[in-house]
ZADO-1210 file (C-alpha; in nm, 4 decimals, padded with zeros to 6 digits):
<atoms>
<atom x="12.4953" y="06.5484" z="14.5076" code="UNK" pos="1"/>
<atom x="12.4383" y="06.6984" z="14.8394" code="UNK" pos="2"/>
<atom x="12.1607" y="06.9377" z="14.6959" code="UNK" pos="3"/>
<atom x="11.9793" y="06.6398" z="14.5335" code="UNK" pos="4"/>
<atom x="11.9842" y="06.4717" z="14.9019" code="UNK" pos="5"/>
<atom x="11.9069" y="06.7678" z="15.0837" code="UNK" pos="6"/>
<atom x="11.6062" y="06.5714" z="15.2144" code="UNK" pos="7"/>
<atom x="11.8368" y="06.3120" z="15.3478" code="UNK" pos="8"/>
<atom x="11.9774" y="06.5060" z="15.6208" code="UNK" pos="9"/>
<atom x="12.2847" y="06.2273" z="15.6872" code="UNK" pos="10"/>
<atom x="12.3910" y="06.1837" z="15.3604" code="UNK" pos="11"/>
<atom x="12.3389" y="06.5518" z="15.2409" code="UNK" pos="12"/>
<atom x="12.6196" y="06.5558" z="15.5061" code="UNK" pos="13"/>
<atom x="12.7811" y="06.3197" z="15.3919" code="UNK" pos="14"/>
<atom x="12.8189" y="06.4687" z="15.0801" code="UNK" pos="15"/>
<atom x="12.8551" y="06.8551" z="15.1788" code="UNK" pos="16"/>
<atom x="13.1457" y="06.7118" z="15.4400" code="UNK" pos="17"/>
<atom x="13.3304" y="06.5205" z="15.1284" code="UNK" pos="18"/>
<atom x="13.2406" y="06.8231" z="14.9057" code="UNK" pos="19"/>
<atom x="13.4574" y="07.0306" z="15.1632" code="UNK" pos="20"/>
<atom x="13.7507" y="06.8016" z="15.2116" code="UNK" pos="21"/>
<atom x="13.7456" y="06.7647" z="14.8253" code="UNK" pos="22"/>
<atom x="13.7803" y="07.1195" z="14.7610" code="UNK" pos="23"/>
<atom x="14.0402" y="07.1578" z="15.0372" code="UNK" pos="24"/>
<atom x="14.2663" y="06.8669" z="14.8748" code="UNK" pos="25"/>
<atom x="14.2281" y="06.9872" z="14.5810" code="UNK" pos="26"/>
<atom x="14.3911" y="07.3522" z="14.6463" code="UNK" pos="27"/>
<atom x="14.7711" y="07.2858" z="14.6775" code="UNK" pos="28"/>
<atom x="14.7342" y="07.1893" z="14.3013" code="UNK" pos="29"/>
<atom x="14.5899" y="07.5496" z="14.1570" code="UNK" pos="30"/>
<atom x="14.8044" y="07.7067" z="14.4007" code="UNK" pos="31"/>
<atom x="15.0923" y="07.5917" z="14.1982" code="UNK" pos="32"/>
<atom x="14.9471" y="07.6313" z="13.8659" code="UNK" pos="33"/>
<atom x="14.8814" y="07.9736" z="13.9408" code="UNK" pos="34"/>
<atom x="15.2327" y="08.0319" z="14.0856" code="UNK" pos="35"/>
<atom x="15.4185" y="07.8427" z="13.7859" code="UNK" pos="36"/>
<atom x="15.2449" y="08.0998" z="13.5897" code="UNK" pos="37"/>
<atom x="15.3309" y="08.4074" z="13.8138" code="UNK" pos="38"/>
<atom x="14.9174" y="08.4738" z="13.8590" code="UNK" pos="39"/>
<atom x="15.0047" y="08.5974" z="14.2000" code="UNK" pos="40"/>
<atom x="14.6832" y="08.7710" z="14.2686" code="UNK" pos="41"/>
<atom x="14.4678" y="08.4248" z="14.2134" code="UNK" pos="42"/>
<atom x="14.7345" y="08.1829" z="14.3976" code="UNK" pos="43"/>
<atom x="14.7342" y="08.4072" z="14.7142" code="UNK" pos="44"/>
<atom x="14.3720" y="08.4184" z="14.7113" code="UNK" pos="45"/>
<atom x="14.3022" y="08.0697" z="14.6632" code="UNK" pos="46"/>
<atom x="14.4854" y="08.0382" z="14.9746" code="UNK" pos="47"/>
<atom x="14.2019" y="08.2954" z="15.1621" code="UNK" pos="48"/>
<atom x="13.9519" y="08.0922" z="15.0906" code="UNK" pos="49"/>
<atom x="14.0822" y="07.8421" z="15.3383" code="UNK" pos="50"/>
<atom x="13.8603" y="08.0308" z="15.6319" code="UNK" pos="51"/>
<atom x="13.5300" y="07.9827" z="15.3787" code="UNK" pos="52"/>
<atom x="13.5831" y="07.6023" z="15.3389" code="UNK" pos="53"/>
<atom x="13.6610" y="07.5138" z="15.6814" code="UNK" pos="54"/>
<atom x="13.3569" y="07.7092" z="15.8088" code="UNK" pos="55"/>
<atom x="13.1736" y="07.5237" z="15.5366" code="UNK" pos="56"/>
<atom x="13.2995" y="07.2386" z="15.6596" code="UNK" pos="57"/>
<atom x="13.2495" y="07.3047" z="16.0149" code="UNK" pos="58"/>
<atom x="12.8587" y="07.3798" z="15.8898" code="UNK" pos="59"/>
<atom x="12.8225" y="07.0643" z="15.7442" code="UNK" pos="60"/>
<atom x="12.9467" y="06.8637" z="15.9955" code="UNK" pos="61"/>
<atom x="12.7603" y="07.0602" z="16.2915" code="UNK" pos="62"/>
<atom x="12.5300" y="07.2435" z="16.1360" code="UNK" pos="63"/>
<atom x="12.4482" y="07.5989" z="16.1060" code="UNK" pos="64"/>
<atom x="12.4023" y="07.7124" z="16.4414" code="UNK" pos="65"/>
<atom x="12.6717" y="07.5320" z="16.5331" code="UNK" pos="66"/>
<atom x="12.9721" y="07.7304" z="16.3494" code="UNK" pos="67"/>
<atom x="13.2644" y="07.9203" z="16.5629" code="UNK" pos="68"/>
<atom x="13.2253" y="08.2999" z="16.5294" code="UNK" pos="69"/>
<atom x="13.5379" y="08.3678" z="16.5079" code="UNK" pos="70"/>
<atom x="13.6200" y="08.1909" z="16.1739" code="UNK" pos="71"/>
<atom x="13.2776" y="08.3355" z="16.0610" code="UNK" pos="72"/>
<atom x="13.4726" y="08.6712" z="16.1239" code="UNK" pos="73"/>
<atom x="13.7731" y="08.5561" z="15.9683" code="UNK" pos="74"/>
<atom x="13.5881" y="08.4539" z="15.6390" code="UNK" pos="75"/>
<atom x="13.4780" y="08.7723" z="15.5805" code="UNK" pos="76"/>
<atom x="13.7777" y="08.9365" z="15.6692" code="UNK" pos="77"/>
<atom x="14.0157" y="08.7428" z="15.4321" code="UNK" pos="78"/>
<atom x="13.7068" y="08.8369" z="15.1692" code="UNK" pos="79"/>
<atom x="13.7480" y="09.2079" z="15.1795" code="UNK" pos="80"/>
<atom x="14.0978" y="09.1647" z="15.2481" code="UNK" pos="81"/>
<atom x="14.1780" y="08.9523" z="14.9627" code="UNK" pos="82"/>
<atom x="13.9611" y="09.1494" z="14.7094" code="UNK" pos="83"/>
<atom x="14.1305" y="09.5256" z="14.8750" code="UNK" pos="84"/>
<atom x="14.4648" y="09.3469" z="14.8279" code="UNK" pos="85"/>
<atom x="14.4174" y="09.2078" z="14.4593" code="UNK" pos="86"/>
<atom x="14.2888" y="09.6203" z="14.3807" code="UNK" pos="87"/>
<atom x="14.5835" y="09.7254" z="14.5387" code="UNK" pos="88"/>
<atom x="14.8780" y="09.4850" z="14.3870" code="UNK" pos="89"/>
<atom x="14.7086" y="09.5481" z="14.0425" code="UNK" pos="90"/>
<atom x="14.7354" y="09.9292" z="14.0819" code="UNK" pos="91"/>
<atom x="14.5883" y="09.9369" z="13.7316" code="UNK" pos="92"/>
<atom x="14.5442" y="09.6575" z="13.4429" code="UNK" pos="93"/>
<atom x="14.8109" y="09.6462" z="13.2332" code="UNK" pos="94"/>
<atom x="14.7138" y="09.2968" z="13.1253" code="UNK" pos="95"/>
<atom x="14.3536" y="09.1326" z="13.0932" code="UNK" pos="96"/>
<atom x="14.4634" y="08.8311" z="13.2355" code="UNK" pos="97"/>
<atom x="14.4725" y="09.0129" z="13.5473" code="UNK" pos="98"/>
<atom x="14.1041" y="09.1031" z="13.5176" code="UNK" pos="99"/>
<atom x="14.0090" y="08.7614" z="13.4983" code="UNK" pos="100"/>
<atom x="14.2429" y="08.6759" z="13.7974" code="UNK" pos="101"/>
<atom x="14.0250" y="08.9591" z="14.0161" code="UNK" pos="102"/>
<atom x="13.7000" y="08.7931" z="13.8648" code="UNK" pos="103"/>
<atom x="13.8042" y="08.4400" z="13.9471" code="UNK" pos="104"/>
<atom x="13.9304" y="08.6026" z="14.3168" code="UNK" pos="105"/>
<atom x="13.5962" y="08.7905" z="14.3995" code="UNK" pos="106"/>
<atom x="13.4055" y="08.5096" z="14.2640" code="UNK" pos="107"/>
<atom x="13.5901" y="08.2482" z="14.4723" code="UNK" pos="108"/>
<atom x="13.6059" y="08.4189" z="14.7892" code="UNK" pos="109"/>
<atom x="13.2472" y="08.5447" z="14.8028" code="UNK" pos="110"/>
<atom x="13.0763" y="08.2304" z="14.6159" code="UNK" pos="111"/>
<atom x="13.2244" y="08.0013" z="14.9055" code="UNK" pos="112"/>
<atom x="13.1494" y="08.1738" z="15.1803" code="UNK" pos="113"/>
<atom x="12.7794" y="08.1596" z="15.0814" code="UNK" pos="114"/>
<atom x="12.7865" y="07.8435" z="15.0159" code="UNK" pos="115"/>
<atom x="12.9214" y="07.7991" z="15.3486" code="UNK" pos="116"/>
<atom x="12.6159" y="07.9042" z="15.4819" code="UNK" pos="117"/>
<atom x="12.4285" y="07.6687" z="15.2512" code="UNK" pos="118"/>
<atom x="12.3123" y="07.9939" z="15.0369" code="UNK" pos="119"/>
<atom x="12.1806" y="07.9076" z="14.6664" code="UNK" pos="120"/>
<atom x="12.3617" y="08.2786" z="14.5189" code="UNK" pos="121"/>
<atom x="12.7280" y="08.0927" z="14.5876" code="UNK" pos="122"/>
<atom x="12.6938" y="07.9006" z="14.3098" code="UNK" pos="123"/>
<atom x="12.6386" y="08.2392" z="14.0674" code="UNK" pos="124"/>
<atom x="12.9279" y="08.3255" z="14.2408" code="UNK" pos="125"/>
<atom x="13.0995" y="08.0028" z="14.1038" code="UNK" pos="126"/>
<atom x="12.9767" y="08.0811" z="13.7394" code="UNK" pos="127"/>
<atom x="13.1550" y="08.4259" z="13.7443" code="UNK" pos="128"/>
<atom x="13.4780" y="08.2299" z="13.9020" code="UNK" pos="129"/>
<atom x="13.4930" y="07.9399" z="13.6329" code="UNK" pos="130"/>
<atom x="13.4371" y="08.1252" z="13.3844" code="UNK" pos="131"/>
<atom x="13.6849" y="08.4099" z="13.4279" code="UNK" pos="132"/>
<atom x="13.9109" y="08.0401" z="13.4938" code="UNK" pos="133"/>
<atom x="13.7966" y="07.9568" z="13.1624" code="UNK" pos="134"/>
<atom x="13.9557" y="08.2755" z="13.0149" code="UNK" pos="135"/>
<atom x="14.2488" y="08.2924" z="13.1984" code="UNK" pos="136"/>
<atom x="14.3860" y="07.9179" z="13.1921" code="UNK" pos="137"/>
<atom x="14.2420" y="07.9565" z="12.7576" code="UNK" pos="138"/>
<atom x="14.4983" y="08.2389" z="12.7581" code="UNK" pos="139"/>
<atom x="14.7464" y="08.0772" z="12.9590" code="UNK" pos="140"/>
<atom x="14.7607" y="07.7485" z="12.7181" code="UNK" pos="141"/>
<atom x="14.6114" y="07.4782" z="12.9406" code="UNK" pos="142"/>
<atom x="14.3115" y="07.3215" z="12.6994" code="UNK" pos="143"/>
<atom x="14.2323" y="07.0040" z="12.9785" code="UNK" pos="144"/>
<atom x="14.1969" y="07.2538" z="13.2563" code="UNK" pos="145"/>
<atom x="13.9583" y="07.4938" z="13.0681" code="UNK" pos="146"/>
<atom x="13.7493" y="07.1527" z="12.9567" code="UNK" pos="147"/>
<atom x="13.7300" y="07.0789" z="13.3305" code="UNK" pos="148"/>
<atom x="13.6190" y="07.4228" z="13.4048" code="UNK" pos="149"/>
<atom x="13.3712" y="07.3344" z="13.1587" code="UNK" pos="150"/>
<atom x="13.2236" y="07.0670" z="13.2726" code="UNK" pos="151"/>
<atom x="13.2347" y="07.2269" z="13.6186" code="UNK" pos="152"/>
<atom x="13.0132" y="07.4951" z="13.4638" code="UNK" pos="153"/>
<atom x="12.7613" y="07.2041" z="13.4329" code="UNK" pos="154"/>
<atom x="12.7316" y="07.1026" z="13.7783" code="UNK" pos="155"/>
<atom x="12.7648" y="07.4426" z="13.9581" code="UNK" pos="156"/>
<atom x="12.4447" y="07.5230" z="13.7395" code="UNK" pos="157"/>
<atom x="12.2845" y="07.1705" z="13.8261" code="UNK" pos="158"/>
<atom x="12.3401" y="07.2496" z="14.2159" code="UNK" pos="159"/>
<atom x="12.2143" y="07.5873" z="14.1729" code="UNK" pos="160"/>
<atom x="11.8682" y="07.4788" z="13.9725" code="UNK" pos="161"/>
<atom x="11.8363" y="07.2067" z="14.2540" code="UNK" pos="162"/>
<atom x="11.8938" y="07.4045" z="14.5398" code="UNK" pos="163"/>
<atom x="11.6333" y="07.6504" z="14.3599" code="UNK" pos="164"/>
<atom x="11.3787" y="07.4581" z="14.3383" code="UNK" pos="165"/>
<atom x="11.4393" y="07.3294" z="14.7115" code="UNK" pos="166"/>
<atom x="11.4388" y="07.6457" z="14.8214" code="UNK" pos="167"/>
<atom x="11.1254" y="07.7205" z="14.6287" code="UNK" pos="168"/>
<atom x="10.9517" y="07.4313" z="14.7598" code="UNK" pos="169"/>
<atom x="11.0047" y="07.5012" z="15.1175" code="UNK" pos="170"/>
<atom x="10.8464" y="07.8544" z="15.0816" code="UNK" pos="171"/>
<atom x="10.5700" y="07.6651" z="14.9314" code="UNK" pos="172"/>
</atoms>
């Protein structure tokens, strides 16, 4: 929603800001799916995207120029940190669910911190994340979170068409 009211610069904040929160209430619960199934790499990395989605939300409720260095910094230092860290604990695949944990990971991390800066490639990002989630949770036995995933699939790729053609229209 707060691509298709760009234009309406108090509700698109509206919406980014409750996009935000959303995404920050709704993190405890992977955090312990992952855990309960020992997917280590993707629970501890969930938890680095914190920095991302409080400088998103920091964006959206100041506005770009607005946003503290320092937790710009920190974003992209729990982003190579978290992605060096997931190379290192695998120290090889033995199993492919861990490939799909190191998708969903790089796609996370790196997919919300550009959309933190309002940037139309996060939400490619987000493809690559849901659907290495879609694999993983399939292999994993949880059917109503891979539907979910699904249907997330359908409006990450609404967002990114909108804020496409925004984008286009602008350079226009």
């Amino acid at each position: 929603m707060a691509e298709r009211y760009e234009k309406k610069k108090p509700i698109k904040n509206k919406w980014r800001i409750w996009s935000w929160i959303t995404f920050l209430v709704g993190l405890p619960a992977w955090m312990i799916i992952f855990f309960i199934e020992r997917n280590w790499i993707a629970a501890a990395l969930e938890a680095a995207s914190i920095p991302s989605v409080a400088l998103g939300l920091i964006i959206a409720v100041r506005g770009e120029g607005k946003k503290p260095q320092w937790l710009n910094a920190l974003a992209l230092i729990t982003i190579i940190v978290g992605i060096t860290y997931s190379l290192y604990d695998l120290g090889g695949f033995t199993r492919l669910t861990q490939l799909y944990e190191l998708a969903m990971t790089v796609g996370l991390l790196v997919g919300t911190y550009q959309l933190a800066h309002e940037n139309a490639s996060g939400y490619v990002w987000y493809v690559l994340m849901h659907v290495a989630a879609i694999l993983l949770l399939g292999a994993q036995g949880y059917p109503w979170l891979v539907a979910q995933q699904v249907v997330s699939l359908f409006f990450v790729a609404d967002a990114y068409f909108v804020k496409k053609s925004i984008q286009k229209n602008k350079a226009v």
